[in-house]
C-alpha positions in Angstrom: 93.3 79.0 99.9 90.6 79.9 98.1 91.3 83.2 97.3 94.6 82.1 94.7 93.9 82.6 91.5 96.0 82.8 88.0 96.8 86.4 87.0 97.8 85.5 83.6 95.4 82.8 83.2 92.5 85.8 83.9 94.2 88.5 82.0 94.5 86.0 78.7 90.7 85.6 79.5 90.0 89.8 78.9 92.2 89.9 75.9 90.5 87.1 74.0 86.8 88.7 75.3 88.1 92.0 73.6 89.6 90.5 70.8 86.0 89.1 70.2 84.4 91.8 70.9 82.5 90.9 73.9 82.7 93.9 75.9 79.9 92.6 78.4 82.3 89.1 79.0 85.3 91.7 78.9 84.2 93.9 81.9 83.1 91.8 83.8 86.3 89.6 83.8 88.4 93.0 84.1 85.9 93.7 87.4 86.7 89.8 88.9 90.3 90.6 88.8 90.6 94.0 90.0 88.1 92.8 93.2 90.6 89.6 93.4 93.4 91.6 93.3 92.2 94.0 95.7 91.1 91.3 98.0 94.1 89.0 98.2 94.9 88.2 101.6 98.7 88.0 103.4 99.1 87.4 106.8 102.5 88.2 108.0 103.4 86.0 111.6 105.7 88.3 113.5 107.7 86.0 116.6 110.2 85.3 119.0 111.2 85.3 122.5 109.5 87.9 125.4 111.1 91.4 125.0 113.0 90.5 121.5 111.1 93.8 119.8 108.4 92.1 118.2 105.6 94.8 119.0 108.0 97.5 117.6 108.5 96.3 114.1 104.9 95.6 113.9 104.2 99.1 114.4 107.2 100.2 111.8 105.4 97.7 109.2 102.4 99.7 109.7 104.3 102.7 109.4 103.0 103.8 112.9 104.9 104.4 116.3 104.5 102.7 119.5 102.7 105.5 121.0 100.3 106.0 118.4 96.4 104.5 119.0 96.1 101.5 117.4 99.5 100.3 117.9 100.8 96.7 119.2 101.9 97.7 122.8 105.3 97.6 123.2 108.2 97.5 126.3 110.9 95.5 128.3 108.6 92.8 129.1 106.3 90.5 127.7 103.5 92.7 126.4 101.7 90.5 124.0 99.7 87.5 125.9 97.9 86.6 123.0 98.0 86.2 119.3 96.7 89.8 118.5 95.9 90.8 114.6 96.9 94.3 113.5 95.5 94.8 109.7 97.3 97.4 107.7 95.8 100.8 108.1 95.5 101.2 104.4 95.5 98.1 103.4 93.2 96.1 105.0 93.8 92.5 103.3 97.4 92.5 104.7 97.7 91.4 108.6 100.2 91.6 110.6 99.9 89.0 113.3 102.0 89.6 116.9 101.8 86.3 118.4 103.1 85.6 122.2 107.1 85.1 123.2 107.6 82.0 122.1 109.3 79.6 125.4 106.9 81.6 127.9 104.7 79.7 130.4 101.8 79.9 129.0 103.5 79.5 125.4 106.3 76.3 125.3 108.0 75.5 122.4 106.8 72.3 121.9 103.2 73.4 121.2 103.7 76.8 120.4 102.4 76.6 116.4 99.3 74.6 117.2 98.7 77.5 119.7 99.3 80.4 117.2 97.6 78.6 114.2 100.4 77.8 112.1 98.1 77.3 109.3 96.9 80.8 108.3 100.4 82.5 108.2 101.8 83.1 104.3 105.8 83.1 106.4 106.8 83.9 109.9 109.4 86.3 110.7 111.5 85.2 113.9 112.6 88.2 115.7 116.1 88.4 118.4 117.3 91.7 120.2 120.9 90.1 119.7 121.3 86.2 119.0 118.7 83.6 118.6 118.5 80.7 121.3 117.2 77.3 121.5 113.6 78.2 121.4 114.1 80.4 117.9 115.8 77.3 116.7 113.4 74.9 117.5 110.4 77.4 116.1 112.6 77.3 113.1 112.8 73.6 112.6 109.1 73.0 113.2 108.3 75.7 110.6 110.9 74.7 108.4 108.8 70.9 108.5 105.4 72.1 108.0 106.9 73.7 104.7 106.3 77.2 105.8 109.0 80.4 104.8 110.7 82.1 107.8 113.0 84.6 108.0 115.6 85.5 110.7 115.9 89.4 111.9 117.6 90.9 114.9 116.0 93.9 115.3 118.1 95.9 117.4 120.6 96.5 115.3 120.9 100.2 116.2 121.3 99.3 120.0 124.2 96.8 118.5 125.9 99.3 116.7 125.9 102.2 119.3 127.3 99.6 122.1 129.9 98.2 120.2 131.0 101.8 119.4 131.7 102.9 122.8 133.3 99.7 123.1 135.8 99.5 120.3 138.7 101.5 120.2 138.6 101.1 116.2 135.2 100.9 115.7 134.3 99.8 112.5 130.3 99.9 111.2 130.6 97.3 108.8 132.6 95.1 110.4 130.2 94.8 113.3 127.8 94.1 111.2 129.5 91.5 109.6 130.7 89.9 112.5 126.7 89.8 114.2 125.3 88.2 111.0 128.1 85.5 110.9 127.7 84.8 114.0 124.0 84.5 113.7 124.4 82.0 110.8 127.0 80.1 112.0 125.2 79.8 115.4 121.7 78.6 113.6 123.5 76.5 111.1 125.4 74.6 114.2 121.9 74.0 115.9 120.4 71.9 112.8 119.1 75.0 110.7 119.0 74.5 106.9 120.0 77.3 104.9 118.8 80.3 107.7 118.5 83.8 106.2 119.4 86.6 108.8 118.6 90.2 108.2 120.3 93.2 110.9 117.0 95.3 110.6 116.6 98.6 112.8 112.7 99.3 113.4 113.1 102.7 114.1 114.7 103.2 110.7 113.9 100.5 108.1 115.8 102.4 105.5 119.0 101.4 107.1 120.6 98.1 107.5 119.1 95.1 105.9 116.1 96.2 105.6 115.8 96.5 102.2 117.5 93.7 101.2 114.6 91.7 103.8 111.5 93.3 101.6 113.5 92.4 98.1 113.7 88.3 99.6 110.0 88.4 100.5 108.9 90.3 96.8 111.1 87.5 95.6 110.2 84.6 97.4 106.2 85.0 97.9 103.8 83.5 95.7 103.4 85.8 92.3 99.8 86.9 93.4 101.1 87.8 97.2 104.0 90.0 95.8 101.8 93.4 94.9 99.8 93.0 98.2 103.3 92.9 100.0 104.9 95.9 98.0 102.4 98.3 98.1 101.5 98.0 102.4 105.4 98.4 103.1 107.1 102.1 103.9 108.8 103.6 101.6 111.8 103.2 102.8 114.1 103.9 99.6 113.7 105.4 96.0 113.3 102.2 94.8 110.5 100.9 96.3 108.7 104.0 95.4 109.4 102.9 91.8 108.5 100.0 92.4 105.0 100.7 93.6 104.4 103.2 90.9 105.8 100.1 88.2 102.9 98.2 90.1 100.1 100.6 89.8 101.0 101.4 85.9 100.6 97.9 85.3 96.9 98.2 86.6 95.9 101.4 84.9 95.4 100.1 81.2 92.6 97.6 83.2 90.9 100.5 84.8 90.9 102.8 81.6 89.2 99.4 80.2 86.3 99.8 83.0 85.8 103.1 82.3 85.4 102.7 79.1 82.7 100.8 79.4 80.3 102.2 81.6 79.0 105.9 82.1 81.3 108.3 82.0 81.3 111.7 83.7 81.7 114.4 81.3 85.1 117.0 82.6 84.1 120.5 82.5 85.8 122.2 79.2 86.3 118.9 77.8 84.7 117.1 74.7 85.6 113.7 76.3 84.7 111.8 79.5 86.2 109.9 82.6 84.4 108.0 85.4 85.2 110.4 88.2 84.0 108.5 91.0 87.0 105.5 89.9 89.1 108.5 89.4 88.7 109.3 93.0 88.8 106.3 94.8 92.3 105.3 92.7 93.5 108.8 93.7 92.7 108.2 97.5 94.4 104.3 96.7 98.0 106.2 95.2 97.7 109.5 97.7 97.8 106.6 100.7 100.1 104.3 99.6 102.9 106.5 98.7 102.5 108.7 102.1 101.2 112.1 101.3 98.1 111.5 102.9 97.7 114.5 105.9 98.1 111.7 108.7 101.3 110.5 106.9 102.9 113.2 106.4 102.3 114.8 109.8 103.8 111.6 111.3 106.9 111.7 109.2 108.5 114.7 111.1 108.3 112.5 114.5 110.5 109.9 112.8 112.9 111.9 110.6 112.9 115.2 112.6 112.3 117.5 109.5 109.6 119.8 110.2 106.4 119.2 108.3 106.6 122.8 106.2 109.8 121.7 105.4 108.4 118.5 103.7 105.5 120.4 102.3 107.8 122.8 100.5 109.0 120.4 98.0 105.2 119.0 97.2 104.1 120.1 93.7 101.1 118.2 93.3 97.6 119.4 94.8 97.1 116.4 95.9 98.8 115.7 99.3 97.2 116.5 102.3 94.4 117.2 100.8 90.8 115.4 100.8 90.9 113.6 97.4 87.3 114.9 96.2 85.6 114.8 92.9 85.9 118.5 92.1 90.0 118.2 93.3 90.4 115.8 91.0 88.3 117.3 88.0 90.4 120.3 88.7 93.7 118.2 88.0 92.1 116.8 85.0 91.1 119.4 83.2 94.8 120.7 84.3 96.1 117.9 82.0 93.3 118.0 79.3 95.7 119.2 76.3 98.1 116.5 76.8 95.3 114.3 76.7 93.7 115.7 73.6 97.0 115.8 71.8 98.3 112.4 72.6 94.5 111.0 71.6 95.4 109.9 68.3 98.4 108.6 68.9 97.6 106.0 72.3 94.2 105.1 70.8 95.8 103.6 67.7 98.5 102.0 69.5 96.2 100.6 72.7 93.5 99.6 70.1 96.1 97.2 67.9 97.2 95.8 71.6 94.1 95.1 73.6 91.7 95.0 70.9 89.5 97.9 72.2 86.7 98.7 69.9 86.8 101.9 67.9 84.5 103.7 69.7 85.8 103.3 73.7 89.0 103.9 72.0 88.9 108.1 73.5 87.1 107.0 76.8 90.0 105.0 77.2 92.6 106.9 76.2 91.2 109.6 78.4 91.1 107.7 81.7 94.8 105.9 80.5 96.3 109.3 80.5 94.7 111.4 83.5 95.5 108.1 85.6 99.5 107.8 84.4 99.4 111.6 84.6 98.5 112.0 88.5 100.4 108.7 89.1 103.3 110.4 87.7 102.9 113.6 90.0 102.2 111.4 93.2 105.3 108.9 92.6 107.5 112.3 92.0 105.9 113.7 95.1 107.1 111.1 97.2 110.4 111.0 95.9 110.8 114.3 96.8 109.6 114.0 100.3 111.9 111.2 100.6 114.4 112.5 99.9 113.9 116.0 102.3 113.4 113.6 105.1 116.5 111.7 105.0 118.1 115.1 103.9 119.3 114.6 100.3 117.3 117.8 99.4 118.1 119.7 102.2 115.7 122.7 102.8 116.6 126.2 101.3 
């Protein structure tokens, strides 16, 4: 694909350029890789037989409900006649593709990649309400031979759980689920599987289940440049992705503070120093999205959780959520953090200067932009944690 590229290989290529002294060489390989990185494409193939629940964890991928506009239609029968692409709605580069029941009419087995375009798909995930048949199987073997990743998930779960319930005298959560994924590995690994990987996943609550444990195997398994694209367009569905998406920002930050640094900086009201407010602004927007506190976001989080929105508002401290991230809202948190920045100058300009070679005179700009950026990426990440956790009620409200 022509879009790879080598993260290292590029970010060895900005440290030498500083280390030189070629700022001009420096930005502009600092602005390739942030428009690279921005850009990187992963196309998610989402499959299985008519009515398995395919439509449904599309639309929990893109954190969005089956009756929202925009989402993959979704019932008891066949509803997707076609390969249909549903981009992320904040992250456009990452595409979630529903493709038809495989083993329909119009859709055998036997031809069933060549149909979908087998090609374009980074891994497929094969989706069962209950147990996976000879069509998943043979999907699975044809993918497995073009040297594609595919993962197994019975999305239902849920439905599983509540059935064998009423059914059981000594009902026993765990060991149901034990018993459904052994006899969904057993059952592949009988029909010629190599090696099948099968997560119980409940759509209408990802946090649950195996959920989890499926994003971890993806992060782990994708290419090294797919992995941030991945993390950051998937729900927070536990403290530790939200860490994890904060770890992945952070890593980006000391880059932007580099870009600001070198072009034309807005000078903060009360301030002796500068910061590019209009990257300020858009990164903001990028963090207020991703971790949920955007107005749509959070207004659609009561639907799933059943916690009243003022509820989830109370424990917000930031001024940032629900909120139009604008140029004066985010001076206004700026200048809110200015004496940390003015007292920590010293101190991070030294150290960052001695690491990435910055010269003597970007050294403030940078440190400026470095700390207002960990500073409102601190309040955002603590944000969500706290909305997080009202939702699934580990704060419960006063």
């Amino acid at each position: 694909m022509g879009n790879l590229f080598s993260r290292r290989e590029i970010q060895q290529e900005i440290r030498e350029a500083l280390q030189n002294n070629n700022q001009t060489l420096a930005f502009a390989k600092i602005q390739e890789y942030l428009e690279k990185e921005k850009k990187i494409p992963l196309n998610i193939a989402v499959t299985g037989e008519s009515g398995s629940g395919k439509s449904t964890f599309v639309n929990a991928l893109r954190e969005i409900q089956n009756s929202d506009e925009g989402a993959a239609p979704a019932g008891s029968v066949e509803t997707t006649k076609k390969v249909t692409l549903y981009p992320h709605p904040n992250y456009p580069n990452v595409t979630l593709w529903d493709l038809p029941g495989i083993g329909t009419t119009s859709y055998p087995a036997a031809k069933y990649l060549k149909y979908v375009g087998f090609e374009k798909f980074d891994f497929f995930i094969i989706i069962s309400a209950d147990r996976f048949r000879e069509n998943d199987v043979k999907l699975a073997q044809e993918i497995q031979r073009m040297k594609k990743k595919f993962y197994f998930v019975c999305s239902k779960i849920d439905n599983n759980i509540r059935d064998e319930e009423r059914s059981q005298r000594e009902f026993s959560a765990e060991r149901t689920l034990t018993q459904i994924r052994d006899n969904c590995l057993q059952g592949l690994q009988a029909a010629g599987v190599q090696s099948p990987q099968v997560f119980l996943v409940s759509s209408f609550e990802l946090h649950l289940y195996d959920f989890p444990l499926l994003e971890e195997t993806l992060e782990r398994e994708l290419p090294e440049h797919k992995r941030d694209a991945l993390l950051l367009a998937m729900p927070n569905i536990s403290l530790d992705m939200i860490n994890k998406k904060k770890q992945a920002f952070h890593s980006q930050i000391k880059y932007f503070a580099l870009l600001s640094a070198g072009v034309a900086a807005v000078p903060v009201p009360g301030l002796s120093i500068g910061v590019d407010v209009v990257l300020l602004v858009g990164l903001v927007t990028r963090y207020v999205l991703v971790f949920g506190l955007d107005i749509t976001s959070l207004k659609r989080l009561p639907n799933k959780t059943g916690v009243p929105f003022k509820y989830l508002m109370k424990v917000i401290i930031s001024p940032l959520a629900a909120k139009k991230i604008t140029p004066d809202l985010v001076l206004k948190v700026v200048a809110q953090c200015s004496s940390i920045v003015v007292l920590m100058a010293a101190e991070e300009r030294s150290r960052f200067i001695l690491i990435l070679g910055i010269p003597a005179a970007m050294g403030l700009f940078f440190v400026t932009t470095y700390r207002c950026l960990s500073t409102v990426l601190d309040m955002v990440a603590d944000d969500a944690r706290m909305v997080f956790k009202r939702a699934l009620g580990l704060n419960p409200a006063e």
